[in-house]
C-alpha positions in Angstrom: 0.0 0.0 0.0 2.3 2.2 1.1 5.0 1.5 -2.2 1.5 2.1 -4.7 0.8 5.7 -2.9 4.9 6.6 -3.3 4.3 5.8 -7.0 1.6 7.5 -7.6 3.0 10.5 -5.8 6.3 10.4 -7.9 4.0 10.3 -11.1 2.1 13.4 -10.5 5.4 15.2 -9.5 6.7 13.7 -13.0 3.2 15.1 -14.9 3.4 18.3 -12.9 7.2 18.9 -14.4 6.1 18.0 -17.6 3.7 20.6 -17.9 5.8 23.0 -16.5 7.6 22.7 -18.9 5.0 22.4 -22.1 4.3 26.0 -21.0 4.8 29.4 -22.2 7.3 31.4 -20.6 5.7 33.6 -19.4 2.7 31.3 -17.9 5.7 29.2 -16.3 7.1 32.4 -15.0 3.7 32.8 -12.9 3.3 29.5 -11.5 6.8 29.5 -10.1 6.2 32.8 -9.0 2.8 31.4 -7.2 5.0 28.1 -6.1 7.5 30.2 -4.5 4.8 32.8 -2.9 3.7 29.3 -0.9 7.6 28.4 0.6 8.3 32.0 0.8 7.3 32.4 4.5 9.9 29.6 5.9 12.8 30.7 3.7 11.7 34.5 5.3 11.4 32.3 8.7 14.9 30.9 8.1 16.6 34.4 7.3 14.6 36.0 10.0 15.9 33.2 12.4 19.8 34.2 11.2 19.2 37.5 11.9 18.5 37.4 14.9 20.8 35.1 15.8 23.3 37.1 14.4 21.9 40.3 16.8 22.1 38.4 19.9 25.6 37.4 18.9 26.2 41.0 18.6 24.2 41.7 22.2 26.0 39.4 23.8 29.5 40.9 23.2 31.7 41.7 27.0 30.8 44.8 28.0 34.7 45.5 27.7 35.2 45.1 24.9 32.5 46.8 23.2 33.8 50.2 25.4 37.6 49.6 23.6 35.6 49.4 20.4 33.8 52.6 21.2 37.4 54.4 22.5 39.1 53.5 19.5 36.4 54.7 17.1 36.8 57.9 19.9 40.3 58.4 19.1 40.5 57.9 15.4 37.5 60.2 14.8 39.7 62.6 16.8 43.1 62.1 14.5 40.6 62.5 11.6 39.2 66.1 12.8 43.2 66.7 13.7 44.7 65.5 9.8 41.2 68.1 8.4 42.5 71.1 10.8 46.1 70.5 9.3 44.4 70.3 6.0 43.0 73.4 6.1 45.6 75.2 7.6 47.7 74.2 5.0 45.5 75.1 2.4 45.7 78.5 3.9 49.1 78.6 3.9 49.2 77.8 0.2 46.8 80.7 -0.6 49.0 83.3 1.7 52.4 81.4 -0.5 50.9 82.8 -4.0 51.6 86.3 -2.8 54.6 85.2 -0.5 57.1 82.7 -2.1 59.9 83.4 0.3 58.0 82.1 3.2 58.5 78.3 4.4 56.4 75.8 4.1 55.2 74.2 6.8 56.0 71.2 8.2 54.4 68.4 8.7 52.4 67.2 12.3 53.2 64.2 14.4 50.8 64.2 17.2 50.7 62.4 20.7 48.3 61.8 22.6 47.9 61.8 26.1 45.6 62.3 28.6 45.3 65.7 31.6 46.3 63.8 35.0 46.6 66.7 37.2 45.4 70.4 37.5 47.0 73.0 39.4 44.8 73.5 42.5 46.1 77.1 43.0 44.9 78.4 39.6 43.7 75.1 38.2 43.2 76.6 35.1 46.5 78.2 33.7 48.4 74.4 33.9 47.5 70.6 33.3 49.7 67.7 34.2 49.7 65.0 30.8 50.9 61.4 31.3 53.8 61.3 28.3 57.3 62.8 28.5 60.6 62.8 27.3 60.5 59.0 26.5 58.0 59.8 24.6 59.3 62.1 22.5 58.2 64.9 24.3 60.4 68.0 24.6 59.6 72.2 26.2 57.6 74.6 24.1 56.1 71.7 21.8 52.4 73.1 20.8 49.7 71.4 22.6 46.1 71.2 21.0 42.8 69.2 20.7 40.9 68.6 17.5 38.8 71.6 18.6 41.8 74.1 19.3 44.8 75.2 20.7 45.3 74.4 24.2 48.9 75.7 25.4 52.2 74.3 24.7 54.6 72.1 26.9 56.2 73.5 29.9 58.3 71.3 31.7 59.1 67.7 31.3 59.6 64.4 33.3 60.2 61.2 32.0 56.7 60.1 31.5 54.5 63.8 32.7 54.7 66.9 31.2 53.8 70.1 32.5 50.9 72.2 29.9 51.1 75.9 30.2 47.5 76.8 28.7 46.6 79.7 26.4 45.7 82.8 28.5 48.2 82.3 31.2 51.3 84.9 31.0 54.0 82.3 30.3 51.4 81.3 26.8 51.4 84.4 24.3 50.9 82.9 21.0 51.2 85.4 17.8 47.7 85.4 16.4 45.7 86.2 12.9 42.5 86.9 12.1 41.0 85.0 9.1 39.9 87.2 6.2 41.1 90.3 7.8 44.9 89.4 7.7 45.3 91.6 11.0 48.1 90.4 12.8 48.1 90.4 16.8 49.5 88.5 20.2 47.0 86.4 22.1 47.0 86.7 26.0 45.6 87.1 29.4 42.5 88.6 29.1 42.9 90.5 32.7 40.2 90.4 35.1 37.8 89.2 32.6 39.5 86.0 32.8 39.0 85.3 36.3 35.0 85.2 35.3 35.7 83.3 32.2 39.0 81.4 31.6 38.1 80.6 28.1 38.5 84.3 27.5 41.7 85.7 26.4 43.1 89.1 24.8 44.1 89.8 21.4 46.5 92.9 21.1 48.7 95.1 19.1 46.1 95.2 16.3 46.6 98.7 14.5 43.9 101.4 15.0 42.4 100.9 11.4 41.6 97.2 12.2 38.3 96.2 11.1 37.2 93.1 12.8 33.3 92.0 13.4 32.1 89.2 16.6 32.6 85.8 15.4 35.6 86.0 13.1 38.0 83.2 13.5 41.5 83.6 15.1 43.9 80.8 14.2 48.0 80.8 14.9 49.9 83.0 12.3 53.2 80.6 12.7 55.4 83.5 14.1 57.3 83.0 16.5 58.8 79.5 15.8 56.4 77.4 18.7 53.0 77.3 17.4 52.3 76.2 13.5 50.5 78.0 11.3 46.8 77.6 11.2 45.8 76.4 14.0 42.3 77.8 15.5 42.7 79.4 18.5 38.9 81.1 19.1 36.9 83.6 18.0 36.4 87.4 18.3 33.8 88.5 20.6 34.3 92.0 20.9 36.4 94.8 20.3 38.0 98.4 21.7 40.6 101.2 21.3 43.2 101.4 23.8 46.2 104.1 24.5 43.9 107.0 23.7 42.7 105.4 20.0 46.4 104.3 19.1 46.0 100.7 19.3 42.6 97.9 19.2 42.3 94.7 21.0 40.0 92.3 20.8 38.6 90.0 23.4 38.5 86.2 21.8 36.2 83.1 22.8 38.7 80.2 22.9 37.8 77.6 20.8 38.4 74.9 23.4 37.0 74.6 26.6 40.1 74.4 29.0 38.4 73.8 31.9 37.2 70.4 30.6 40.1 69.2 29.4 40.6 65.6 29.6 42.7 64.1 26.8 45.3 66.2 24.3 47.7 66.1 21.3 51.1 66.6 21.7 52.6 68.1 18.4 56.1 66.0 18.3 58.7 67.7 15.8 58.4 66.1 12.5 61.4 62.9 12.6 64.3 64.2 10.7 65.1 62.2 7.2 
């Protein structure tokens, strides 16, 4: 009984090809289209069950390592943001190097990074202790900055700490431009208005026919030898004549917020061919 019903099932699956295949195309086309509709559902059921699979997988990752996966994306977002700063200051530079062949080109970056251990508890905010030193390259007067800004520049150094003198602290001038304006100046201490707001600071010596607006951007003009060129340092707020008309300083918004520091970049000098 049970071979006749196995032969007659294997003869109708043998008629049902054969007509399959006496058919047009494009009636064929639409009953396997119609077959496949039916078994649709389990192959769904079967991807859908892979899927998910695959998600718990995914869910059940250690905790661990899933926060190293989220630092390292962290960091490599922030030498991304870093590599477009130094694009554009570059960029600058080759604009200004049209009208000024004579001047240098500037050198390439090799940034550290490291993280703020320590804040001066008499005036926390004019110095930072970072955890890499001198056997880590790391050498007095080298610029310090974030992907957001200039921060200071290196002060003293241990084997493995340095000490961060920040921008707006008297030991930290940095010679200053304005973008689109050209006006030259020197960033510093902003004077009492610092003690309300540390992220203030003071640009001066700009000449009495300066015309500079709030909001302008105020980047590193490279003078000076410490600082490279290009490197934003805030933006103007507002501005005022001083010595009876002669002179005009601005007071700038730093660009970074220095009482939040928590990690940095260490500019190293460029390795030497």
């Amino acid at each position: 009984m049970f071979k006749r019903a196995h032969y007659v099932a294997m003869a109708a699956v043998l008629i049902l090809v054969l007509l399959l295949l006496s058919l047009p195309d494009q009636t064929a086309a639409r009953v396997k289209l119609a077959v496949s509709a039916v078994f649709l559902p389990l192959f769904g059921l079967s991807q859908s069950t892979q899927t998910a699979t695959g998600k718990v997988a995914d869910m059940t990752l250690p905790k661990g390592v899933l926060i190293n996966q989220m630092e390292q994306l962290r960091r490599e977002n922030e030498t991304m943001r870093l590599l477009q700063m130094q694009f554009d200051a570059v960029k600058l530079e080759n604009d200004r190097l049209r009208q000024m062949i004579q001047m240098k080109p500037q050198t390439t970056w090799k940034p550290r990074m490291a993280k703020v251990i320590g804040r001066d508890p008499a005036n926390w905010w004019r110095t930072v202790q970072i955890d890499v030193g001198s056997a880590e390259g790391v050498q007095v007067n080298l610029p310090v900055m974030t992907s957001q800004g200039l921060v200071g520049r290196i002060h003293a150094v241990g084997e493995h700490r340095a000490l961060v003198v920040l921008i707006g602290a008297p030991e930290c001038r940095v010679a200053a431009v304005v973008d689109k304006s050209r006006e030259n100046g020197v960033v510093g201490p902003s004077g009492t208005a610092a003690v309300l707001d540390p992220n203030l600071v003071e640009l001066s010596y700009l000449t009495r026919s300066s015309k500079l607006e709030p909001g302008q951007a105020v980047y590193t003009s490279g003078l000076g030898g410490i600082f490279p060129a290009g490197i934003l340092i805030g933006s103007i707020v507002d501005t005022q004549t001083v010595e009876h008309g002669l002179y005009v300083e601005a007071r700038v918004k730093l660009a970074v917020n220095v009482n939040q520091l928590e990690e940095v970049w260490v500019l190293l000098p460029p390795a030497k061919p």
